[in-house]
C-alpha positions as YAML, in Angstrom:
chain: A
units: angstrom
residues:
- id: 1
  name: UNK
  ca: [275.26, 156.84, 75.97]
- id: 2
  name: UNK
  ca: [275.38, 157.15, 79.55]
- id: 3
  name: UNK
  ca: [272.09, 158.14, 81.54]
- id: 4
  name: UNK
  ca: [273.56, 161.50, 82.81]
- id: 5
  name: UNK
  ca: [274.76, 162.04, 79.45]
- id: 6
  name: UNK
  ca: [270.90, 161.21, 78.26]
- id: 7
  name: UNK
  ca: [269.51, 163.99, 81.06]
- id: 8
  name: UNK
  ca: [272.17, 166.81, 80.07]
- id: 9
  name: UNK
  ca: [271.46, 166.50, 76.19]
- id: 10
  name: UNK
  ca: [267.61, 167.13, 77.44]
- id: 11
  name: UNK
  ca: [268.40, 169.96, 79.63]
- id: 12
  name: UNK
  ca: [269.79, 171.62, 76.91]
- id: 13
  name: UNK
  ca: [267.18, 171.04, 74.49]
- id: 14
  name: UNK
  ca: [264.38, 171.46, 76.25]
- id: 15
  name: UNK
  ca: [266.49, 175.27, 77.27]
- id: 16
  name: UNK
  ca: [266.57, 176.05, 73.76]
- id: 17
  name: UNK
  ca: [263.16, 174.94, 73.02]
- id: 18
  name: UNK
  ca: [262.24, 177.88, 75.89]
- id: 19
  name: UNK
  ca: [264.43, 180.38, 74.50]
- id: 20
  name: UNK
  ca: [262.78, 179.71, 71.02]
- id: 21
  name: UNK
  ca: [259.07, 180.48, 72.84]
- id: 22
  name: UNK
  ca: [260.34, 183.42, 74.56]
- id: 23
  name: UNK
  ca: [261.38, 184.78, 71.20]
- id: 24
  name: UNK
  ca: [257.71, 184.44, 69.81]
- id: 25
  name: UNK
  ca: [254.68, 186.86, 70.08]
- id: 26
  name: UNK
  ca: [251.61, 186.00, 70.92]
- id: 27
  name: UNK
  ca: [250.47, 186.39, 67.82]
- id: 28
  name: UNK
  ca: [252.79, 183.39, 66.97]
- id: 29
  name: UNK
  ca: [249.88, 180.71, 68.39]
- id: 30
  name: UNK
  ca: [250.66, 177.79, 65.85]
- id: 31
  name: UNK
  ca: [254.76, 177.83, 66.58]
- id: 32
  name: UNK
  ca: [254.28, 178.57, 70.16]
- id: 33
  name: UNK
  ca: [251.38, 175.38, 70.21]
- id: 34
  name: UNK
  ca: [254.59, 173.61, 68.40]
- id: 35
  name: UNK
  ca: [257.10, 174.86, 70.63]
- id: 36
  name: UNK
  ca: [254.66, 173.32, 74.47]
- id: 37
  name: UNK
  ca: [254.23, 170.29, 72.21]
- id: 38
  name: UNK
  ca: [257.87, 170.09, 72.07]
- id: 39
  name: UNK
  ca: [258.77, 170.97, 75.76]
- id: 40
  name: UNK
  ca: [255.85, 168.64, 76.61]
- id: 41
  name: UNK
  ca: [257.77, 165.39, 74.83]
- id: 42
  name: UNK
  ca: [261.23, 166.41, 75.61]
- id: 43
  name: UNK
  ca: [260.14, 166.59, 79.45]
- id: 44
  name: UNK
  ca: [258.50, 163.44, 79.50]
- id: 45
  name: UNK
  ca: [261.32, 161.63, 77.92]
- id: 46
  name: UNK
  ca: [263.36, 163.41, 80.88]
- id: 47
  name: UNK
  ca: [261.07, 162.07, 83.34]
- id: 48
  name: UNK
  ca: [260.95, 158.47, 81.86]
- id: 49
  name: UNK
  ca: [265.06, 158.53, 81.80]
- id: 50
  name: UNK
  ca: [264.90, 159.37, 85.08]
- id: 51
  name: UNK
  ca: [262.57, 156.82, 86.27]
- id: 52
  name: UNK
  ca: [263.78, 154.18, 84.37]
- id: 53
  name: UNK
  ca: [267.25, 154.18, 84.25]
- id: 54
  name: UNK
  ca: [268.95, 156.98, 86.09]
- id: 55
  name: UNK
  ca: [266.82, 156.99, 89.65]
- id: 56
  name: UNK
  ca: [267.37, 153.33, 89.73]
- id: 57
  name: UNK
  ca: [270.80, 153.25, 89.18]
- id: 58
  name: UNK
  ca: [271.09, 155.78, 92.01]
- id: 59
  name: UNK
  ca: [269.35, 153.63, 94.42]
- id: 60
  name: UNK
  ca: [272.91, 151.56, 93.84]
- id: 61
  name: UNK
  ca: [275.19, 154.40, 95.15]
- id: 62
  name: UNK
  ca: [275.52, 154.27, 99.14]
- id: 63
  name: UNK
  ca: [273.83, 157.50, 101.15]
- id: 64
  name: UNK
  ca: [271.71, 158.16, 97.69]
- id: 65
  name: UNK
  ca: [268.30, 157.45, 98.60]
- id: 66
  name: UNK
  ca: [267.58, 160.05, 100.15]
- id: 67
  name: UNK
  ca: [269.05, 162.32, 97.12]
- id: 68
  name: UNK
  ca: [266.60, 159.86, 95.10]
- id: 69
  name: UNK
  ca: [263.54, 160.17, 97.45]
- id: 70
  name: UNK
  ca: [263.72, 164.26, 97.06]
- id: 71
  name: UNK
  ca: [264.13, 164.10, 93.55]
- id: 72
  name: UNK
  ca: [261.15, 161.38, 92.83]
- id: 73
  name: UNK
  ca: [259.24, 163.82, 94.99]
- id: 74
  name: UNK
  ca: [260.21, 166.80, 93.34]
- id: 75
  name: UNK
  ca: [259.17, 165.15, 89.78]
- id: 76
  name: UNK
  ca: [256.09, 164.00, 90.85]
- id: 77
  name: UNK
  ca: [255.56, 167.27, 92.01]
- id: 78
  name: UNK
  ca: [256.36, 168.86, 89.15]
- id: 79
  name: UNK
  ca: [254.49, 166.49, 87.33]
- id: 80
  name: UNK
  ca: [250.83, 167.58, 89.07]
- id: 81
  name: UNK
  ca: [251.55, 170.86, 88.93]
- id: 82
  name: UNK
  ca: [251.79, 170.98, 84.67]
- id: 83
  name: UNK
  ca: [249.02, 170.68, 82.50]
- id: 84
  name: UNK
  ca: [248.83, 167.14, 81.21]
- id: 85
  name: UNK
  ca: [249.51, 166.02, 77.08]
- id: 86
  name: UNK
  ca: [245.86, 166.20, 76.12]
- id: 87
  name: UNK
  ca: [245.30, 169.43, 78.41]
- id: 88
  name: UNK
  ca: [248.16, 171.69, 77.26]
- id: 89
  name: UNK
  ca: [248.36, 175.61, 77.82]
- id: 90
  name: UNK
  ca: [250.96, 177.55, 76.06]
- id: 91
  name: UNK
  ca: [252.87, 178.78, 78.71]
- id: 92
  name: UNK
  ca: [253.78, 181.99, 79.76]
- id: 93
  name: UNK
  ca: [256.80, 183.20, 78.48]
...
């Protein structure tokens, strides 16, 4: 399976895996807990795809650095901004 391939199939899940929170109450704490768990993995696989395989191949395409610079920056930013694995919040819906 291709990389971009790899990154939609996440997208989607990790969409679904919102829409399933947003459908909770907050009286559902142990499937909403389950649900951020969830997110948490599926967007750290993202970001390791990303970094590993599909950022790199990028830096291959001519005039895509840049395009790969923003995004890097945009992860990382994204990346200090969220709660880390051992500090999880369930988010907001």
């Amino acid at each position: 399976m291709k990389a971009t391939q790899l990154l939609k199939k996440d997208h989607t899940a990790v969409k679904q895996l919102f829409r399933r929170f947003k459908k909770t109450s907050e009286r559902a704490k142990k499937t909403r807990d389950q649900l951020v768990d969830r997110i948490a993995t599926e967007l750290e696989i993202h970001a390791a795809i990303e970094g590993e395989i599909f950022y790199p191949a990028m830096r291959e395409v001519p005039k895509a650095g840049a395009l790969v610079d923003e995004a890097r920056a945009t992860t990382s930013r994204s990346r200090h901004s969220s709660p880390t694995c051992n500090q999880r919040k369930t988010p907001r819906p």
